[in-house]
C-alpha positions in Angstrom: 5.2 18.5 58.6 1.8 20.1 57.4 -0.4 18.1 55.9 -0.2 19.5 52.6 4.2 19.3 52.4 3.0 15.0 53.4 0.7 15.0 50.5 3.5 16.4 48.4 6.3 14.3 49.4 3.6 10.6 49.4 3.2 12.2 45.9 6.6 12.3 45.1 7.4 8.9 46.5 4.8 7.4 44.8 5.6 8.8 41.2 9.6 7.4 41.9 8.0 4.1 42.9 6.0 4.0 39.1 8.9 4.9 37.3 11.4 2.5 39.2 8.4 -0.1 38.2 7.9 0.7 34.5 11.7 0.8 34.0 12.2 -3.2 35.5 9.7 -4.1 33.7 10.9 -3.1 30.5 14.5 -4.0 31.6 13.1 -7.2 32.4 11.0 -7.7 28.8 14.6 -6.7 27.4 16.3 -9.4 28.8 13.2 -11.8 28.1 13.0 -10.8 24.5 17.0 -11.9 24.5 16.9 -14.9 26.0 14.4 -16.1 23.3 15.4 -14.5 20.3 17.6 -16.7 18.7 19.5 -18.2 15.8 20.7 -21.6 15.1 23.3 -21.4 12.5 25.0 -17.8 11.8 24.0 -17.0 8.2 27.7 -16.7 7.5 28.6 -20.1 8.7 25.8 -21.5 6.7 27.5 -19.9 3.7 30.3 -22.6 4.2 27.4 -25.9 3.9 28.4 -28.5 1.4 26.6 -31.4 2.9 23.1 -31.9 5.3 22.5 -34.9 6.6 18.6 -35.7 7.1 17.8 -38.5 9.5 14.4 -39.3 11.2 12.5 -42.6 11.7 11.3 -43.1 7.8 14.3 -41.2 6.2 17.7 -41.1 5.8 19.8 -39.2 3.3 22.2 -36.8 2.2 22.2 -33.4 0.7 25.8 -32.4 -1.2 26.7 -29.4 -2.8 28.6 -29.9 -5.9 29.9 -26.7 -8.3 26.9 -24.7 -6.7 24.2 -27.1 -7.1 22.7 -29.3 -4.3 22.1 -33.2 -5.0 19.9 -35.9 -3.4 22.3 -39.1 -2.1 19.5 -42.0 -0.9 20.0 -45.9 -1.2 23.7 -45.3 -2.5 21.9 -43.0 -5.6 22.2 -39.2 -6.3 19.5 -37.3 -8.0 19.7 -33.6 -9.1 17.4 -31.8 -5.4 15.3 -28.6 -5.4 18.3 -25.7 -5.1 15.2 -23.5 -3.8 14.2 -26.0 -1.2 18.0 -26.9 0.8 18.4 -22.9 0.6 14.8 -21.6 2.1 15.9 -25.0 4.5 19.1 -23.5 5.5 17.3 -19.9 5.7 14.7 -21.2 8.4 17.9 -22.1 10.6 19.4 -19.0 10.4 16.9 -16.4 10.4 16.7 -15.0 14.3 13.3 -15.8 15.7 11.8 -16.6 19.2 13.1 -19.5 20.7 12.7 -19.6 24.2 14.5 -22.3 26.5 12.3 -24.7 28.0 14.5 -26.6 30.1 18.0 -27.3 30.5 18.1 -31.1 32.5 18.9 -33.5 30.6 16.0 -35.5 32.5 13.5 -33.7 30.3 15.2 -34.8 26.6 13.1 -37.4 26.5 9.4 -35.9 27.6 10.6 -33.7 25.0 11.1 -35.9 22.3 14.8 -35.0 22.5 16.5 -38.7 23.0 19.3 -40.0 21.0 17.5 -41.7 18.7 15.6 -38.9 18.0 15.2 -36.7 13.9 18.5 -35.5 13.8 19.8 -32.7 11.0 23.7 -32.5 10.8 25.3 -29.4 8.8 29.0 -29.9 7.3 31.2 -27.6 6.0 35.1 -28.6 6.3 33.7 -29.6 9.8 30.3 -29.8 11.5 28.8 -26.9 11.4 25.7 -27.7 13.3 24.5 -30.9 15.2 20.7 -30.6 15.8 18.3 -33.1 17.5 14.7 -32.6 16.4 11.9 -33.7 19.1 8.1 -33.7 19.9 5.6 -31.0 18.5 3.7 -29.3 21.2 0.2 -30.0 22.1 -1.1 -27.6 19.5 1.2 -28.5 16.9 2.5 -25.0 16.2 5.9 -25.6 17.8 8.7 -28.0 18.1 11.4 -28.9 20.6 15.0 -28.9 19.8 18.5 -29.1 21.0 22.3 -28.9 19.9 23.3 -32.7 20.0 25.6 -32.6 23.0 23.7 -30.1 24.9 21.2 -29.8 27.6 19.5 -27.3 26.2 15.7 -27.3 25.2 14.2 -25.1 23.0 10.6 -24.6 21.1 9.7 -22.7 18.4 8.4 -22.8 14.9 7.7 -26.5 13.3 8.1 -25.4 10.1 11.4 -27.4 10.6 9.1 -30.8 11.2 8.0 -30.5 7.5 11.3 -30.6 6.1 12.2 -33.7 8.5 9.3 -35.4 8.4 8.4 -35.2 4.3 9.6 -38.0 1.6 12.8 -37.7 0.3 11.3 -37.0 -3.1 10.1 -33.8 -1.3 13.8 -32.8 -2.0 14.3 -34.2 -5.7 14.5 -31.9 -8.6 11.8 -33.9 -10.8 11.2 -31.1 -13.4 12.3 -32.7 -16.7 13.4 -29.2 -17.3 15.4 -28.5 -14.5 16.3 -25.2 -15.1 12.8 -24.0 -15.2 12.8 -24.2 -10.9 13.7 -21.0 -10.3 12.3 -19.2 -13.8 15.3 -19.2 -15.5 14.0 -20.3 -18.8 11.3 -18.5 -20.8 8.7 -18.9 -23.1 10.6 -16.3 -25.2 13.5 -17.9 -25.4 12.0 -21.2 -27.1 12.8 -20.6 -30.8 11.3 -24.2 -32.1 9.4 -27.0 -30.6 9.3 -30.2 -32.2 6.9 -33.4 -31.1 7.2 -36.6 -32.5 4.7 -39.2 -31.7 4.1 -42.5 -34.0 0.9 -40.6 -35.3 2.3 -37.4 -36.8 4.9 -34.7 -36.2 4.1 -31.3 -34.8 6.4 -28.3 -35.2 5.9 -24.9 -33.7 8.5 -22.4 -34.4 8.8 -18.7 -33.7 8.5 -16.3 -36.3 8.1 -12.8 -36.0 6.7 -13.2 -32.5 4.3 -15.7 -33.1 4.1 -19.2 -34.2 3.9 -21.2 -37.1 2.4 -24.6 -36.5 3.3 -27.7 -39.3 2.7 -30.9 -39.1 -1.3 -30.6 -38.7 -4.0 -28.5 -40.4 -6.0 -25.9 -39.4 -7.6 -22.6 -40.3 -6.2 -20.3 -37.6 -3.7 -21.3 -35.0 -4.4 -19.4 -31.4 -1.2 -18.1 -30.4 -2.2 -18.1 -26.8 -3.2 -21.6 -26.7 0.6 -22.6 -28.2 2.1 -20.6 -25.4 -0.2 -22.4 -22.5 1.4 -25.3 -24.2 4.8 -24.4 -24.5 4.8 -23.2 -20.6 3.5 -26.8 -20.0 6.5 -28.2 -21.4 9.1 -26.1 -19.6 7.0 -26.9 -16.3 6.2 -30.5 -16.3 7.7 -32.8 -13.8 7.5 -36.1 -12.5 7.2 -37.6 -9.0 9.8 -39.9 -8.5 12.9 -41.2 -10.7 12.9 -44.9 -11.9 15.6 -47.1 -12.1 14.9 -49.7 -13.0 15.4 -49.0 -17.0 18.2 -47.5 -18.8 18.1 -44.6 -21.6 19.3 -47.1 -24.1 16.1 -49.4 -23.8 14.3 -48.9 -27.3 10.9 -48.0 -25.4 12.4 -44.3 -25.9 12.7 -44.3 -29.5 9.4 -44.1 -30.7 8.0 -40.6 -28.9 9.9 -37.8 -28.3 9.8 -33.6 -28.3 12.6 -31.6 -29.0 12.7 -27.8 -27.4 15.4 -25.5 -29.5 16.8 -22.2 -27.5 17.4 -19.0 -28.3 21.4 -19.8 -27.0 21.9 -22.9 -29.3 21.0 -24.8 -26.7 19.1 -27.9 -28.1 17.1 -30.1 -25.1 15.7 -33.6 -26.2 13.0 -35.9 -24.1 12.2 -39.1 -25.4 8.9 -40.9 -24.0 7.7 -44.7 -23.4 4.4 -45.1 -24.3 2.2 -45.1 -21.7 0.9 -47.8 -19.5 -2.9 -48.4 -18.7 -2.7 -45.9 -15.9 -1.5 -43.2 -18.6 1.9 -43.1 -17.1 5.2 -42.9 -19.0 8.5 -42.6 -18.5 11.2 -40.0 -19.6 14.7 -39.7 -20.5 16.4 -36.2 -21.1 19.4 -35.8 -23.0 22.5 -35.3 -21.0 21.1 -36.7 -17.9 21.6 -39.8 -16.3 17.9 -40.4 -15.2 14.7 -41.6 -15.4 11.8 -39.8 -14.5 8.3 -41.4 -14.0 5.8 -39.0 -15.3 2.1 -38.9 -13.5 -0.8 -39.1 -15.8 -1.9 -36.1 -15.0 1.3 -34.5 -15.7 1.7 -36.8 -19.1 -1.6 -35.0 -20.5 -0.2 -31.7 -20.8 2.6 -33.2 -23.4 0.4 -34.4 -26.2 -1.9 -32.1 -27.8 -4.3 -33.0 -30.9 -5.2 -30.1 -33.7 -8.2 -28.6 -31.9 -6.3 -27.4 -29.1 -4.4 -25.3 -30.9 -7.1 -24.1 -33.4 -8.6 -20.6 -32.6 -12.5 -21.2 -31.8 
């Protein structure tokens, strides 16, 4: 063979050899890419949740779904929970992400965090649905080990599962005294009258026309935008825990009280104790069977003089 025809042919042997390399490595990426893409819960299985069960070393409680609407059961109690937060919850299971396996002997559950008596999230529907142990974030924080209870298993990926875990259960309660404001479904437009009684004097803002007329207190000229800050306040305020150890009937609640009139009839009524030194009150709404403890901070934006409302 001339040398020229063994040029040709090393040539041709080399550019098989490239292409027989560049094809196993992406055949290999492939199968990489599949062993750590991943999903914990099918998004059609979740569908079928009713109940989540939240257990780590500080927490312990339950999550139901009743008539479509997710409560809070802790300490033998049920509270109304954040219907955005179970389902963005439920969401970071399902959604297929990396998740490479780390190990799968059980000898390395516990440098992994992965013990029995590790965080543990169980999913029910008519059975359980999903059974998961939560462990130890890595060194860098930015991912955490888990594995199906029952299973060998191990695999990291993104902690944003510790922050569900790991926060208070108030993290989960619905404290907005207007619950329905959560997710936006009550407007500013659909208010109609607002009504604030205090022992000092009675303020009345109804709608008119599209804008408000304010009795109760004087002034030369009401700023409309300054009564719809307000009103916005109102639909948004919330408190941070719920206190039981008062009932709705105590006559703290009759003094204060402001009275929101929709659009649909609908007629919602909070009554107020007066507030302690801290500036905190408490709150009962109509209809409900709780107590919410209102923040000082929060508690400001309910009680307006004149001059807030007066156009400068």
């Amino acid at each position: 063979m001339t040398y020229k025809n063994r040029l040709i042919s090393l040539g041709a042997l080399i550019g098989v050899l490239t292409v027989t390399y560049i094809a196993s490595v992406i055949f290999t990426s492939d199968i990489g890419y599949k062993s750590s893409s991943y999903t914990w819960l099918d998004s059609k299985t979740a569908e079928k949740t009713i109940r989540i069960v939240i257990k780590d070393a500080d927490n312990e409680f339950e999550l139901k779904k009743k008539s479509s609407q997710w409560f809070v059961t802790h300490n033998g109690l049920e509270y109304p929970a954040k219907q955005l937060r179970v389902e963005d919850f439920l969401k970071l299971l399902t959604i297929r992400s990396a998740w490479p396996v780390r190990s799968t002997n059980a000898s390395t559950h516990e440098r992994f965090g992965l013990e029995q008596s590790a965080s543990r999230v169980t999913i029910y529907g008519e059975t359980v649905l999903l059974d998961l142990v939560v462990g130890n974030e890595d060194v860098y924080k930015n991912e955490i080990y888990l594995r199906k209870a029952g299973q060998n298993e191990v695999r990291s990926g993104d902690n944003a599962i510790k922050s569900y875990i790991s926060s208070p259960v108030t993290s989960w309660y619905n404290l907005r005294l207007i619950p329905e404001t959560e997710n936006g479904s009550i407007d500013i437009n659909s208010v109609q009258r607002l009504s604030v009684y205090t022992p000092q004097e009675t303020q009345v803002f109804s709608r008119k026309n599209r804008k408000w007329e304010i009795s109760g207190i004087s002034m030369e000229k009401a700023n409309q935008n300054a009564v719809d800050t307000y009103i916005r306040q109102i639909l948004t305020v919330e408190g941070d825990n719920f206190e039981n150890s008062v009932n709705s009937a105590d006559t703290m609640f009759d003094k204060t009280s402001i009275v929101l009139e929709l659009g649909n009839g609908r007629i919602v009524t909070v009554r107020f104790n007066d507030a302690d030194e801290t500036g905190r009150r408490l709150a009962h709404v109509n209809g409900k069977d709780y107590i919410y403890s209102i923040p000082a901070w929060q508690g400001e934006k309910l009680f307006k003089n004149a001059s807030s409302f007066e156009m400068q």
